[in-house]
Structures are given as C-alpha cells and as structure tokens.
C-alpha positions in Angstrom: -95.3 12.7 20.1 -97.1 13.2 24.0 -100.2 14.6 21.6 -100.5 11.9 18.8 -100.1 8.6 21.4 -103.1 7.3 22.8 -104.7 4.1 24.4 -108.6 3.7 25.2 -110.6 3.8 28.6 -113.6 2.3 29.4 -115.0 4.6 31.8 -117.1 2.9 34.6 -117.0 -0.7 33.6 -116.1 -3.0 36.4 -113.5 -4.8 34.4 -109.6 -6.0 35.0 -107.4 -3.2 34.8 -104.4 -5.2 33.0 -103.2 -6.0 29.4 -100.7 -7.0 27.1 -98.1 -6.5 29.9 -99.1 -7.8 32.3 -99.3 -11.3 30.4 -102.7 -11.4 28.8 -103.1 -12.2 25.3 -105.2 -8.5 24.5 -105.3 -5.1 26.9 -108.1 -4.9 29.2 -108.9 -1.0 30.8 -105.1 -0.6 30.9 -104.6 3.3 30.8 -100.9 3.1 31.0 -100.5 1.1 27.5 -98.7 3.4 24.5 -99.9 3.4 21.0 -97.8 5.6 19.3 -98.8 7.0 15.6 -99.2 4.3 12.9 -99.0 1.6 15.6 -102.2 -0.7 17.0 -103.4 -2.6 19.9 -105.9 -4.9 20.7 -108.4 -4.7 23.4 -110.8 -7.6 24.4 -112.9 -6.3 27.2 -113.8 -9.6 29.9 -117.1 -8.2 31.7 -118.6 -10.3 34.3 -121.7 -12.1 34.0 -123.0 -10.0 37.0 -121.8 -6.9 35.8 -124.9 -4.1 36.7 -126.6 -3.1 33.7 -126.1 0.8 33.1 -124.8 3.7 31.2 -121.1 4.5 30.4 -118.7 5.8 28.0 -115.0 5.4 26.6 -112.1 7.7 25.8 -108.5 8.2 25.1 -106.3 8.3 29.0 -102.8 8.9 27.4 -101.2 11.1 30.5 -100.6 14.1 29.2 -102.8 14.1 26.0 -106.2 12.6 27.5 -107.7 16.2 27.5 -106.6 17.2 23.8 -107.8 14.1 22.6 -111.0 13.3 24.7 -111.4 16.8 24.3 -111.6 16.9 21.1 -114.1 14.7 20.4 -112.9 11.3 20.9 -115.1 9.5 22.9 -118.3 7.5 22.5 -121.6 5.8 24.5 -121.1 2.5 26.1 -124.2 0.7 27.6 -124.8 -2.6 29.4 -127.9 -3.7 28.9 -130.3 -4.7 31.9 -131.1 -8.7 31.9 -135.1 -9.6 30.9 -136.6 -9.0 33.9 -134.5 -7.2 35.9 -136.8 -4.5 35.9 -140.6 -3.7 35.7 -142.1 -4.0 32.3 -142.9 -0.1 32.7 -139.0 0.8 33.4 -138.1 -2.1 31.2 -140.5 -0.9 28.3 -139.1 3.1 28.6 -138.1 4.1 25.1 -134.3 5.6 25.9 -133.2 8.7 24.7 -129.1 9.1 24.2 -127.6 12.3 25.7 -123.8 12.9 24.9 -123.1 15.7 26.0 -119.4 17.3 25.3 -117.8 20.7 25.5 -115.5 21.7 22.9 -113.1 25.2 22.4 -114.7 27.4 19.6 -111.5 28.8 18.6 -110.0 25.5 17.6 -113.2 24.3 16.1 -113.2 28.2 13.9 -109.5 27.7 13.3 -110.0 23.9 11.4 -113.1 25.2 9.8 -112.1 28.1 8.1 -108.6 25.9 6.7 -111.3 23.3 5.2 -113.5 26.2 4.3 -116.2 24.6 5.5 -118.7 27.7 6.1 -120.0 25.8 9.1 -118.8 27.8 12.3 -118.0 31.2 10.6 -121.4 32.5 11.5 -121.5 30.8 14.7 -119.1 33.4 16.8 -116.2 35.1 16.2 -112.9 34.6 17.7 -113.3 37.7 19.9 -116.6 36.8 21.4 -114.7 33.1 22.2 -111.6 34.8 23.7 -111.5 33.2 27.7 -114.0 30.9 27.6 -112.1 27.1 27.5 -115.2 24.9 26.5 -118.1 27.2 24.8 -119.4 24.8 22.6 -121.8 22.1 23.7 -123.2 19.6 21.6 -125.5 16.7 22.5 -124.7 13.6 19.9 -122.4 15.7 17.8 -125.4 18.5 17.5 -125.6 22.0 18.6 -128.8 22.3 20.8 -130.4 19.6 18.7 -134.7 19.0 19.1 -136.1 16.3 20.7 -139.9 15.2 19.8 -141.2 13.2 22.3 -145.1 12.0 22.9 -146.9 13.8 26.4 -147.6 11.6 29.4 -145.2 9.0 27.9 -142.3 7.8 30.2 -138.7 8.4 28.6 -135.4 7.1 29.5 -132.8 9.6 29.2 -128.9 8.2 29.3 -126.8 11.5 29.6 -123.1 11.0 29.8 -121.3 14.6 30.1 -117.9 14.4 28.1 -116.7 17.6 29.0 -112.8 18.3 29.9 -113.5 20.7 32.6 -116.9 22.0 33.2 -119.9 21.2 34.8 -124.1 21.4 34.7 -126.9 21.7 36.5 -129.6 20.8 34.1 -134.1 21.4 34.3 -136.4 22.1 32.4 -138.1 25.5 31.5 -140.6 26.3 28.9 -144.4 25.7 28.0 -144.0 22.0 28.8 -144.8 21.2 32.5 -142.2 18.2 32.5 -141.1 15.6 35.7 -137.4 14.2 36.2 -137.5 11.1 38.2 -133.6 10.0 39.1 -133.1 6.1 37.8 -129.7 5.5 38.0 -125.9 7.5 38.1 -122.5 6.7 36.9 -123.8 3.2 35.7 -125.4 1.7 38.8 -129.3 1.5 40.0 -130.1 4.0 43.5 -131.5 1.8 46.3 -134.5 2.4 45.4 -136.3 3.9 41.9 -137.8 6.1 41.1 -136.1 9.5 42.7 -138.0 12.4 42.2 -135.5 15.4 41.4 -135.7 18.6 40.3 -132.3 19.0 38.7 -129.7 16.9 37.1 -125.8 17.9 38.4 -123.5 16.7 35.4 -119.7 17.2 35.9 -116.8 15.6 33.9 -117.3 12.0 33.5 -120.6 11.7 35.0 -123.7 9.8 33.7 -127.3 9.8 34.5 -130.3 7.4 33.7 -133.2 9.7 34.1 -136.8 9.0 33.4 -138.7 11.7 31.5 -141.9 12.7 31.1 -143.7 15.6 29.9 -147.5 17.2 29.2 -149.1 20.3 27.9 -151.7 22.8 28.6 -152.4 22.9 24.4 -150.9 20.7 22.6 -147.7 20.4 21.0 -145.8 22.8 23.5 -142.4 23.1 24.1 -139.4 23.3 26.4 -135.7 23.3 27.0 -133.3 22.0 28.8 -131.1 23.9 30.2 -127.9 24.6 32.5 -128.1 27.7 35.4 -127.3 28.6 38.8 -131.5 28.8 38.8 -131.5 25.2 38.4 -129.7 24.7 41.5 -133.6 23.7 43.2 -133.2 22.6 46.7 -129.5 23.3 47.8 -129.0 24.5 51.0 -128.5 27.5 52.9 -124.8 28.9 53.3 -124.1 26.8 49.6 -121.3 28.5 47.7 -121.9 30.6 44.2 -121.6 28.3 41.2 -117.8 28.8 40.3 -116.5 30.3 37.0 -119.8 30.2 35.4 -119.6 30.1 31.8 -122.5 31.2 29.2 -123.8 30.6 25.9 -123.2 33.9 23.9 -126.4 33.9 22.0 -128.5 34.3 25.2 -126.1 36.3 27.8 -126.7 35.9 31.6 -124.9 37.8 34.3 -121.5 35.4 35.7 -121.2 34.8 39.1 -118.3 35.1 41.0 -115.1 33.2 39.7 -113.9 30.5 41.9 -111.6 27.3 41.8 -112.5 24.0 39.9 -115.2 22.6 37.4 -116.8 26.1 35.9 -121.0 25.5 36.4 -122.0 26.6 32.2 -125.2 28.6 32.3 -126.5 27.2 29.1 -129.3 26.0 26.9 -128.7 22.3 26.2 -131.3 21.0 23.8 -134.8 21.9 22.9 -137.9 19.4 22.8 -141.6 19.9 21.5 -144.3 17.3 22.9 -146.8 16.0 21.2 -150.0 14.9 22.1 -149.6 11.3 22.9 -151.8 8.2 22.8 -152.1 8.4 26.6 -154.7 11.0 28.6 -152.6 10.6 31.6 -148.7 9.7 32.3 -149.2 6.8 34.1 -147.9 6.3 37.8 -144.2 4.5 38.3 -144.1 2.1 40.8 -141.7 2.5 43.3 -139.0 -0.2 43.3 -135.8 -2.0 44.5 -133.2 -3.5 42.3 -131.4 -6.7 43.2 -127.6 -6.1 43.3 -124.1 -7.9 42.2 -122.5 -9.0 45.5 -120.1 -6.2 44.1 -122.4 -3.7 44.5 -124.2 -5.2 48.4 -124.8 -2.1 50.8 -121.5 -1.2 52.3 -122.9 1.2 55.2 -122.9 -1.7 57.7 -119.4 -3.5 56.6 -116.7 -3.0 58.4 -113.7 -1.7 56.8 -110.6 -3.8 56.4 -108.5 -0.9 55.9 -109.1 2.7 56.0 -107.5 6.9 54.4 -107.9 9.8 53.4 -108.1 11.1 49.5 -106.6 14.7 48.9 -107.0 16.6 45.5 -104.8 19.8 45.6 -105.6 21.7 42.6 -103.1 24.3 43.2 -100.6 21.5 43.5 -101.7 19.2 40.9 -101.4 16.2 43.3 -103.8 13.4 44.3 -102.6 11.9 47.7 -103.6 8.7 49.8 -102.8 9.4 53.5 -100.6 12.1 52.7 -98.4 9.8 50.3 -98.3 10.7 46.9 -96.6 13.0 44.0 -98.1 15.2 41.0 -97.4 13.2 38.3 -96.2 15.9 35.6 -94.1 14.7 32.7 -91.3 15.8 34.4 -91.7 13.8 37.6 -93.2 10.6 35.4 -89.9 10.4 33.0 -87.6 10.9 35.9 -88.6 7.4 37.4 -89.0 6.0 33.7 -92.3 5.3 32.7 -95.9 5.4 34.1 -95.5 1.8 34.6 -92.5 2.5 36.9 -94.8 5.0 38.8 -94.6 4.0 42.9 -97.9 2.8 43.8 -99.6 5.8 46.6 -101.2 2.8 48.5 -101.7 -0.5 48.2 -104.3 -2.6 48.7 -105.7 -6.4 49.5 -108.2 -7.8 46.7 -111.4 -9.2 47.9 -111.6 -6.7 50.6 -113.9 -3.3 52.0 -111.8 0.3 52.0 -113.0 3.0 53.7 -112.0 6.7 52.0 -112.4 10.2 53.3 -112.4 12.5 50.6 -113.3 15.8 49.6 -114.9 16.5 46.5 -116.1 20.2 46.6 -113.9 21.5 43.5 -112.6 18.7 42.0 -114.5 15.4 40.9 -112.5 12.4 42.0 -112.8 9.1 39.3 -111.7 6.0 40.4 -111.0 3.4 38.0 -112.4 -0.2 37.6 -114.1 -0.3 41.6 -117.0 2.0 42.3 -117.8 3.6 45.2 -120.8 4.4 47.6 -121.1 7.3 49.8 -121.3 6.1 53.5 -121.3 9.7 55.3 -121.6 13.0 54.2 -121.8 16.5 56.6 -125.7 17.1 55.1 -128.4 14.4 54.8 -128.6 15.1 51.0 -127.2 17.7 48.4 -128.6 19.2 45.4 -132.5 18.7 46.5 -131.9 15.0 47.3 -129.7 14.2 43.7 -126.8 13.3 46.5 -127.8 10.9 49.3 -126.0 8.6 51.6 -126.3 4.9 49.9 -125.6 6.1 46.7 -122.6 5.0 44.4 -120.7 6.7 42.0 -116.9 5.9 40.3 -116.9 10.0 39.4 -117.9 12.3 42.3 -118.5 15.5 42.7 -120.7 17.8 45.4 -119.9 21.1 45.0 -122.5 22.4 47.2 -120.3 20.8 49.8 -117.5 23.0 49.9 -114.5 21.9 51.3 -116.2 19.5 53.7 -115.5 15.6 53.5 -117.2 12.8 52.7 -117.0 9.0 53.4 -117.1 6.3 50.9 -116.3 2.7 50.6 -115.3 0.3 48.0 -114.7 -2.7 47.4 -112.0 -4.8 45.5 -113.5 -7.2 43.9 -111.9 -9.7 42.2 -109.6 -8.1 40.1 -105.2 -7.0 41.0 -103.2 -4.4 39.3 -102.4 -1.1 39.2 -106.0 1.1 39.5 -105.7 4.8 38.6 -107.1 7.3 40.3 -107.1 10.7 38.9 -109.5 13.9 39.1 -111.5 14.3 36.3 -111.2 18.1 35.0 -109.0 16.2 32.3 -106.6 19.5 32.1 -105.8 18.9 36.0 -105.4 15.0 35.2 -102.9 15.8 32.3 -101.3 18.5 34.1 -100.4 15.8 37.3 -103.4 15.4 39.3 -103.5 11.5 38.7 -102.2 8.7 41.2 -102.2 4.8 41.2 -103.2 2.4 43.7 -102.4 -1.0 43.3 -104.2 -4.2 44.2 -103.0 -7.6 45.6 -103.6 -11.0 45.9 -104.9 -14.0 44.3 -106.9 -13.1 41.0 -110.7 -13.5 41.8 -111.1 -13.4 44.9 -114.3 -11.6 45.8 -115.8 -10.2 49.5 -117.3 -13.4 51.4 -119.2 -10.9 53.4 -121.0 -9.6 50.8 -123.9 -11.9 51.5 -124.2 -11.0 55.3 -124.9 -7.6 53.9 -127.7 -8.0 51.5 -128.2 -11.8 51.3 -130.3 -11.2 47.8 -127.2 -9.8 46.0 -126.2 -12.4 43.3 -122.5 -13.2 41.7 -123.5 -15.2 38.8 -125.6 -14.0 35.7 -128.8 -12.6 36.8 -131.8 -14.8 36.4 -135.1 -14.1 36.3 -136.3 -16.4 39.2 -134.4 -14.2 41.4 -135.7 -11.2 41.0 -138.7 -9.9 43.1 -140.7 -9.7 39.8 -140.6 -13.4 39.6 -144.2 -13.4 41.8 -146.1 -11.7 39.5 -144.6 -12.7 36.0 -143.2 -16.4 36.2 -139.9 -16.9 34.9 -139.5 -18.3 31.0 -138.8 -22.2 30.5 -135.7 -23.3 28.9 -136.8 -24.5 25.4 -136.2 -27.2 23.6 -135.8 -29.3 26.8 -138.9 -31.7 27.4 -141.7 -30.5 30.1 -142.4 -32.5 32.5 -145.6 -34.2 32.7 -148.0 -34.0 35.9 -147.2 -36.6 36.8 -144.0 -35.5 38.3 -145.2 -33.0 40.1 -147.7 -35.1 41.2 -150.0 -33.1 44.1 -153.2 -35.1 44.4 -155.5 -32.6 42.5 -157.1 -33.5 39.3 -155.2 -31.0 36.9 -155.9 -31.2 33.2 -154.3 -29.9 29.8 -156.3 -29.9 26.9 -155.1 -29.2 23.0 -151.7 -28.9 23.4 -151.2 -29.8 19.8 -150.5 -27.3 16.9 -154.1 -25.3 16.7 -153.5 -23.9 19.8 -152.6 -24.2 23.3 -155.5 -24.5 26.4 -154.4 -25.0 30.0 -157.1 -25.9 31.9 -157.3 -27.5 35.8 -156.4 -25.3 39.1 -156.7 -26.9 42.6 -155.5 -24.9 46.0 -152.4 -23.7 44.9 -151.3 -25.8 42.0 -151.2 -23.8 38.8 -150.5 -24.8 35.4 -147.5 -22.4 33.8 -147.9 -22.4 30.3 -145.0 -20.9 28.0 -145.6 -20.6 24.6 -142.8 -20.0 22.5 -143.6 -18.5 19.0 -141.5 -17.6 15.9 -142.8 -14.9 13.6 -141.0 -13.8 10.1 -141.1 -10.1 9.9 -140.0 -8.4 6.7 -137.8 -5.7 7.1 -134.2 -6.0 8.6 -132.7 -5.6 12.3 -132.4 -2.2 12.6 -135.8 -1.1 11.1 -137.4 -3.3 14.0 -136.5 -0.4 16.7 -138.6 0.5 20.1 -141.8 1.2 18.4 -141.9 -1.6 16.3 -141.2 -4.1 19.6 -144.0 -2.7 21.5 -146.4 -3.1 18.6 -144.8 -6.6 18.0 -145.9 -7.5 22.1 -148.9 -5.9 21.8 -150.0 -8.3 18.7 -149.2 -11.2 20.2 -150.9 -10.1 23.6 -153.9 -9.3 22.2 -154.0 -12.8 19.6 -153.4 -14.1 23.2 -155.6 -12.5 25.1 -153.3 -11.5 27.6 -151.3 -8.3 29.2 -148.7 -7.1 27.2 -146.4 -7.5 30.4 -146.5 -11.2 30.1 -144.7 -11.1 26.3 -141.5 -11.4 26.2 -139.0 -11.1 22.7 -135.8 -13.3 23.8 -134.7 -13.6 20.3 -133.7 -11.5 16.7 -132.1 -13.4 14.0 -131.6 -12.5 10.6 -134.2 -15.3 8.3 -132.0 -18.3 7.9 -131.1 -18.3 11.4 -127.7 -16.0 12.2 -128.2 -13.3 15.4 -128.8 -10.0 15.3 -125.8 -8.2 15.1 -124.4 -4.9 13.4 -122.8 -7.4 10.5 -126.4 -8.4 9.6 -128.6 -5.2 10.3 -129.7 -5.6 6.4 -130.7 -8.6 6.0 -134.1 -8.8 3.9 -136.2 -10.4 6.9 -135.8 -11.5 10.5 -137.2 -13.8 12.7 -138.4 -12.7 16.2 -138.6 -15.3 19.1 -141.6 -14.5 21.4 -142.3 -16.1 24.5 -145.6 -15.7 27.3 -145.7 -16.6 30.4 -149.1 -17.0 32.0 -150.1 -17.6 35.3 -153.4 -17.7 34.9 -156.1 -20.0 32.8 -157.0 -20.5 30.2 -155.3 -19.5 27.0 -155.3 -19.8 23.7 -153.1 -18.6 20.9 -153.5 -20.2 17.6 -151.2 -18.6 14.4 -154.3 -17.6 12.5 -155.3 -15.5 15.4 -151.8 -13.4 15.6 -151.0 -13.1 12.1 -154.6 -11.1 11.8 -153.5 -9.0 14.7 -149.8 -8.5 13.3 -151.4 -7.3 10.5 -154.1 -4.8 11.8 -150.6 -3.1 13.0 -148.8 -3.2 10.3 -146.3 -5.7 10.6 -147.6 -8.6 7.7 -146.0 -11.9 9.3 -144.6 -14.8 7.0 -144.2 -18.1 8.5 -145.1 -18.5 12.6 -144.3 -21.4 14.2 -145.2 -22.3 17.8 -143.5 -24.3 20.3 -145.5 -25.1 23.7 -143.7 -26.1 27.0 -146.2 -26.6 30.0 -146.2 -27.7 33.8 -148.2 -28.1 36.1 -147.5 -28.0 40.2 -147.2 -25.7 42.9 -145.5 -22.4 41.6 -142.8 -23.3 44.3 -142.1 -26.5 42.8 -141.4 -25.4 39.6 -137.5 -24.5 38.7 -137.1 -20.8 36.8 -133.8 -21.4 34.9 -132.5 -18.7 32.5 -133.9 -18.3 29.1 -132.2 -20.6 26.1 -132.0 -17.7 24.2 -130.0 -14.3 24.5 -131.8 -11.3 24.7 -133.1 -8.9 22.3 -130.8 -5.6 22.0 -132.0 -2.5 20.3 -129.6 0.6 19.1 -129.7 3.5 20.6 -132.4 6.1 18.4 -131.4 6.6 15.3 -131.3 10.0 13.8 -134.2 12.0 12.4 -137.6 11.6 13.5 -136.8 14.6 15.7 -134.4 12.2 17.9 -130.7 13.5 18.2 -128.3 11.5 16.3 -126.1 9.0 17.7 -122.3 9.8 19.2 -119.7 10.6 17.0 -117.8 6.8 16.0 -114.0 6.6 18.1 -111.4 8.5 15.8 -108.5 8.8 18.5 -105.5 10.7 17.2 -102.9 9.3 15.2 -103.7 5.9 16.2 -105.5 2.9 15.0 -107.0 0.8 18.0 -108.5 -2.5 17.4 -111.2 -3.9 19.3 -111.4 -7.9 20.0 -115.2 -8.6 19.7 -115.9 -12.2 20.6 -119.5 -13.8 21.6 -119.0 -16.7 23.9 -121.7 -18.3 25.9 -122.6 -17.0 29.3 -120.2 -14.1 28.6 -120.6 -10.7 27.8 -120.2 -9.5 23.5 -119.8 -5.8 22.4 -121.9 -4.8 19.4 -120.7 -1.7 17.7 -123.1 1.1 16.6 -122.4 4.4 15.4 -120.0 5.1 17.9 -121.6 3.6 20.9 -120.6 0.0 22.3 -123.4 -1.8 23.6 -123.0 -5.1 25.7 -125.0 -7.5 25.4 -125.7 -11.1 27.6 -124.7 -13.9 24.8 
C-alpha cells in the first residue's frame, strides 16, 4: 500500500515541522505522518504573524510514493499574501498571473484515457513517439500551452511554481512581442533589492518565481511565447556545461544535447500570449526598491556561524550526507530500523541559532524543509545572467551552470524543534533514498537575538505599515472606531484649524512649519455583485472612483475591507452573496480635501459600478507627522483569488485529490493569526 498512503507538504512555508505525534492536537508540515487508504488526518497550519509574503505550493511527501502521487497531479498553489503597504502601490497594484507549471508521463496519461475513452489524448501522440521521455507533457494550470491575453506597457505579476518530478527550465520569451522580465522574488522570499532585470527564468523541481511582466508591440495585438531552450540560457558563462538530458516537445523537434546526470533541461514551448494595445502609451518605469525583512530572513553574510558542514547529494548512491554521516534511505534500509520516525537524525542542531552549509548543487536541487536558506559564497559572482547572486535565498536550489563546484549557505533555526527533512528534489531520487533528516533542539521559540545587529529594521511581529520605508510618503491608516484626538493634544503652538468635519464632507485646513493635519476618511460603499465578481480590475476602478470624488492620487486609497451585505467577511463560503460592502480608507498628507457621498456615487457610476448605501466615517489629527502613532489597520485586508478562467487567463491549479486518501484541513480565523482560504485548488493566507 507504499503507492496509495499519503500525507501533505507544504512546500516553503516557514512553519513547525510536528503533528499529531509529537503531541499537538492537528499535524503541522509533518512529512513522516501515514494516511493509509480510507483513513484521514487533520492538518492546521500555525504561520507566523511575520511570515514573508510570497509564492508556494503543497504536495503529497509519502517516502516512496511522493513522485507517483505529486507526479501525477496532486499538488496545488499556496500564496501568502503581502501586508498593505509592504510594497509600492505600483508592485502592490500588479495584476498577478498564476503559473503551475507540471510535467506529467504521456503514456500513463494515453493509457487512462483510452480505458475512459475519453478521445482527449489519442491525437495528442502515440505511445511510440512517448517511448523514453519520463515527463513529456507540460501543462500550465492543468492546460496544455494555454493563451495568455495581457494589455502592452502594463506591468504583470507572474507567480510560477514548477511541479515537475524530475526536470528542469530555462524559460524567455520569443516572438513578435518585444517583452521585459524583471526578477521580484524566488522560492517565496523578496531579493535584496527589486526589481532584477533578467533575461531568463531557471525553474527546476520545486522552484517558484515572482516575476514582473511586461510586454509592447510594433502593431498592435502581437504575440509571443514562452518558452524552455538551451538558447534561453542568456548570460552564462564561459566553460558552462551542456544542458543535461534535454528533453523536447514532439510537435516542434529541436536537436538534444548531450545526455548527462540530473534534472533533464526540457526544450519546450510553455504557453503562448497575445498583447493588446493597452490604455497606457508607455510601460511606466519601476522604482527600484528594498523590502523590510522578518528577523528570520535579516542578511546572514556578516553572522557568524554557530556551527558549520558540508551537504553531499550522491545521485549514483542515492544518499544525502551531513559531514559524511548519513544513509540512502531506500525502503529497505527505512524498515530495517522500523519506521521513518525511527530514522537516526544525520545531524543535529541548536534552535535559535546561524548554520553554515557547503553544498553542491550542480545536478541535483537540494530542498530543505521548514528553514530557508541564503547563498553566502559561490565560485562566480552570479550565474544564469545575474538570476543567481550572493544574498539571495532559496529553500530549493539548484545552479547547474555551476558544475560540481560548491556553494555556501546559511540558515537559520528559528523558532521551531523537530525532525526537518532534507531531501533532493528530482522526486524519483527522493523516493528512491536520496532523503535525510536533521533534527532540531531546544526550547520551542526561541529565535536568533542577533538578528537585529544584522539588519536592525527586520521586524518579528506582524508587519505594520509605520515601519515600512513607504510610511514617508503615504501615512499609515488610523485605527477606526477609536476616538481622534483633538489638537489640543498635540498641542505645538501653531494656529491649526479643521473645518466641516460633519457628514457633507470632510475639509482639513491649517499647516504651520511642520505640523500637518492627517486626515483618514473611512468610507463604506454597497456594490452589487458578489466577492468573486469584484476581481483586480474591478478594485482598481473601485480606487480610482473614490480618488477622483476625492481629488486625490489613487496611491493614497486603500480597500482594508470585503464583507458580504449584512456584515460576514469575504470568504470562499460567501463568494455569492447578492452584494458586498467595500471598506475604503485615504490617507492624505496634504490639504485640503473634500469627499462628500454625492460626489463618489456619480464617479462610481461613470465606471460602472452603481453604489447603494455609502457611509463615511472621519478620523483626523493634527501634529507633527513624528508625533503621530501609525498602528495597524482595524480591519483585515482585502484578498483577491487568483485569475479566474477565460478571459484568455489560464485557469486555476487543479483542486488536491491525493491518492486513496482523504485529508482534512483545519481552517480557523483567529485574530492576529494567519487563516487559509481555499480556491480552486490554491490555499491562500491571508492576515485575519
């Protein structure tokens, strides 16, 4: 029954690593649980309030079975959503673009067709052409090289996660469409600094990438693809090995290189996208930026380690060693001790400290569960035309332009014990031995005190808006209900006035030296049409009614809030609810304004969204900006699911059918924690 037991990984969240036996009421990322057919388990997934917003997936990790079943399709998206404000409006405003890219074996795929007589795959290939090639079927959301319609000179997010057992990409873009890839963000965690410009994206099993896409034409619409080659491979270096076992799609042949040993480099045509013109003349300039950071995540390049080793992956041996300690785990070797629980430990580790690793990762890519990692050293200043630089971190790695040379990383272990599995992730190695586990010890939560000595803006409590660098420029919201205070208590000597703060509108007058008045104006609008219908497009037009009934930039609106009419959040169990009421809130640093109901329900109008009732809720202060405390908004924020199929958008990930198993998921909203929303087969977290 190896095949039909499973359990469930979530892949790159920074989360405890125990479950049921360990003690705790519900399994966490515990990848050595057994659900055997017919049976269940419940999971309840505890994220941190400072988890790092970013892109991630989940899958089966039953040892032995994790590439059959990941493999064949069950797996999904899981995102955690940035905080308001973390980011520029123009990153924060990006329309995203889901990318789940998976490989899958045609023969199999033929095999169950033809027994259902589907007629789906029979003209696709036939078994001979499939004969030797492991994974010749990609699909993007459960699509075979699916369209994307996207506007020109408009900025997209693109969250790719590649779900592939064994193989690996190196993805640009060719075509009519003159198109720019700007590197954002991999394996779930901001670079230093965004954006990167790249040429290429390098996509190997279980890595993610947050990309920001943009694209124009000489006559519009045009066209382009995105596609997989050794071509693609823009910027590697001199004396760079061939692209190993190359793979290609049948219906547009290219000459294989050379065989050679690990992840196979697919020479492929992923998806197809036609641009349209836009409503922009130019695609507009993204500012170059750094991200605040979880003291989890502060720059390790300066700490010094507590503890240091060496990682070996030996594909010929299936083994995965830490300082030369360390067996393959076949089934064999695994039963002979008793279970994977009973599994010795390769190394063991301190919680709340900083390990230094030497690895290589030239043929295999090395995951490390619940701890990321950041590159420290590498032989080359970068790899793959910058796409691999020192300072960047990853929990899946791997450089194969590197060859067999190593590369340092640290990590830290923050706050969480237990047994942590490390395992390379061509999922046939993995289930064939080529998996380890460390364990941590200590006291539960204990966290690196040094942290702050490194980057002394790095924050381990939820992120607030007052902290980030943005905060200058766009003043954080007020909490609302609570009472604002009057000038008098923040009394400065100047002779500040506010006028008409009643229910026609809201004027701020009265600026002396530095004293400003910080107006935030909290509105309620009734739309009518349901959660889901109010998507990307319709939020932008939303923020860019109330700016203009305002009279101010469309930066400085902010939606903190989607209910269903009648007051319950948004939430997959009301996504049909007849109307909805959107919280809106402005911040303005500047005088005066005005906003008046009248004035915004004309303006929702003119774009199409006919408002019901709108009520308005002032909070003002006046004082020196320094004076003025920036807590965290009253109200959770607003969470949109990811683009719904049609409308030349790919459809969403295939929802989590894991073989011969029925897994529960706990899904619990508590305040100040994180909440999962399920959509379509993608998780979503959200701050609650």
């Amino acid at each position: 029954c190896e095949a039909a037991t499973t359990n469930l990984h979530t892949h790159g969240l920074h989360i405890s690593s125990k479950g049921v036996a360990d003690g705790l009421a519900a399994n966490s990322d515990d990848v050595l649980v057994n659900i055997a057919p017919g049976a269940s388990a419940l999971y309840r997934f505890d994220i941190p309030q400072y988890h790092m917003g970013g892109t991630h997936w989940y899958h089966p990790h039953h040892h032995h079975a994790t590439a059959l079943q990941a493999g064949g399709g069950a797996a999904g998206l899981l995102i955690v959503d940035d905080p308001p404000g973390y980011l520029p409006t123009a990153y924060e405003s990006m329309e995203e673009k889901v990318l789940f890219i998976s490989g899958h074996n045609l023969d199999t795929l033929q095999t169950m067709a033809r027994s259902a007589q589907a007629g789906v795959l029979e003209q696709a290939f036939t078994t001979a052409q499939a004969a030797g090639l492991p994974a010749n079927v990609l699909l993007v959301n459960g699509q075979s090289l699916p369209t994307l319609t996207i506007d020109g000179n408009t900025w997209y997010r693109l969250r790719m996660v590649f779900a592939a057992v064994e193989q690996r990409l190196q993805l640009s873009t060719t075509g009519d469409a003159r198109c720019t890839l700007k590197l954002l963000a991999k394996d779930g965690v901001y670079l230093e600094t965004i954006p990167r410009d790249i040429t290429t994206i390098y996509l190997y099993p279980g890595a993610r990438a947050d990309v920001a896409f943009s694209c124009t034409c000489t006559t519009y619409p045009c066209s382009g693809t995105l596609q997989s080659g050794a071509g693609a491979a823009a910027g590697a270096t001199a004396g760079a090995r061939t692209s190993a076992g190359a793979r290609r799609l049948l219906q547009r042949p290219r000459p294989p290189p050379p065989p050679g040993p690990g992840a196979g480099m697919m020479e492929i045509d992923v998806m197809l996208f036609t641009v349209n013109r836009g409503t922009s003349i130019s695609t507009p300039i993204l500012e170059t930026f750094t991200p605040l950071r979880p003291c989890y995540l502060a720059d390790l390049r300066a700490a010094v380690a507590d503890g240091t080793g060496t990682i070996a992956l030996n594909g010929g041996a299936r083994t995965i060693t830490y300082n030369g300690v360390g067996r393959s785990m076949t089934y064999a070797n695994v039963h002979s001790t008793g279970t994977m629980r009973d599994w010795p430990p390769m190394a063991t580790l301190e919680v709340g400290k900083v390990y230094q690793w030497t690895v290589g990762v030239g043929a295999h890519p090395l995951h490390v569960h619940v701890n990321p990692f950041q590159i420290t050293g590498m032989p080359a200043a970068e790899y793959g035309g910058g796409y691999f630089q020192v300072g960047d971190w990853h929990d899946t790695l791997m450089i194969e332009e590197a060859g067999g040379a190593a590369v340092t990383v640290k990590t830290q272990t923050d706050a969480f014990t237990g047994k942590v599995v490390v395992h390379c992730h061509i999922l046939e190695h993995e289930d064939e031995g080529m998996m380890n586990v460390m364990e941590i010890i200590g006291t539960e939560g204990t966290t690196y005190q040094a942290a702050e000595s490194l980057d002394n803006t790095c924050y381990r409590t939820a992120f607030g808006s007052s902290q980030s660098p943005l905060a200058s420029s766009s003043p954080s919201p007020l909490p609302s209900p609570s009472p604002s205070p009057s000038p008098s208590t923040l009394d400065d000597g100047c002779d500040n006035g506010v006028q008409n703060a009643g229910e026609g509108g809201i004027d701020c007058g009265g600026v002396c030296g530095a004293v400003q008045c910080e107006v935030s104006v909290e509105t309620v609008v009734n739309l009518p049409m349901t959660v889901d219908s109010f998507d990307q497009p319709e939020q932008t037009k939303f923020r860019s009614a109330v700016a203009s009934a305002a009279s101010v930039a469309s930066d400085k609106v902010r939606i903190t809030d989607v209910r269903e009419a009648g007051g319950a959040p948004q939430s997959h169990w009301h996504a049909l609810a007849a109307s909805i009421d959107v919280t809106t809130e402005i911040d303005v640093d500047s005088v005066p304004v005005s906003l008046t109901a009248d004035r915004l329900a004309f303006e929702l109008t003119q774009l199409g969204l006919p408002a019901g009732n709108i009520t308005q809720t002032p909070s003002i202060r006046i004082g020196k900006r320094k004076e003025l405390p920036s807590p965290l908004p009253s109200s959770p924020a607003l969470t949109t699911s990811p683009p719904p199929a049609g409308n030349g958008s790919p459809s969403p990930s295939p929802s989590l059918a894991i073989l011969g198993a029925t897994v529960s998921r706990s899904i619990s909203a508590q305040p100040a924690a994180w909440s999962l929303l399920l959509v379509a087969g993608a998780v979503r977290m959200v701050l609650g």
